[in-house]
N, C-alpha and C positions, 0 to 999 in steps of 0.2 A: 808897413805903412805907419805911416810916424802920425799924433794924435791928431795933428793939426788938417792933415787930406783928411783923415777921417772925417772930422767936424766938418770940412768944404765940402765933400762928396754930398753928407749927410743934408747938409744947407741945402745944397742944388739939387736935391733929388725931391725935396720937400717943397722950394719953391717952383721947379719946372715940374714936377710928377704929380706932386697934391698927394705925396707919398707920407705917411704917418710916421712922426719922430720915432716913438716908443717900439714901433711895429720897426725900422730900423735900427735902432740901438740892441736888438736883439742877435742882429744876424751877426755872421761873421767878415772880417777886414775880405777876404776871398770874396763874398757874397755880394757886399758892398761894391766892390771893386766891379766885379762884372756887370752888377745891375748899371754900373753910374754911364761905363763904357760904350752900353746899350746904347741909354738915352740921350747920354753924351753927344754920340755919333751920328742919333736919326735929328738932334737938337740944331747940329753944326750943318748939316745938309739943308734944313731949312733955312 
């Protein structure tokens, strides 16, 4: 995942999750990725 998804994922998950930056920047590009997918998906349904 190239720097730049990273920092989108990381945005969107922060502004739709009220998910914590620092408590993010910890995990890994895999972790990221699945969580974003999750919310992504139940996001796009609504």
């Amino acid at each position: 995942m190239s720097r730049k998804e990273r920092e989108n994922m990381i945005q969107f998950l922060t502004t739709v999750e009220g998910m914590h930056e620092r408590k993010l920047m910890l995990m890994t590009d895999a972790d990221i990725e699945h969580i974003y997918t999750r919310v992504y998906s139940m996001h796009e349904r609504n």
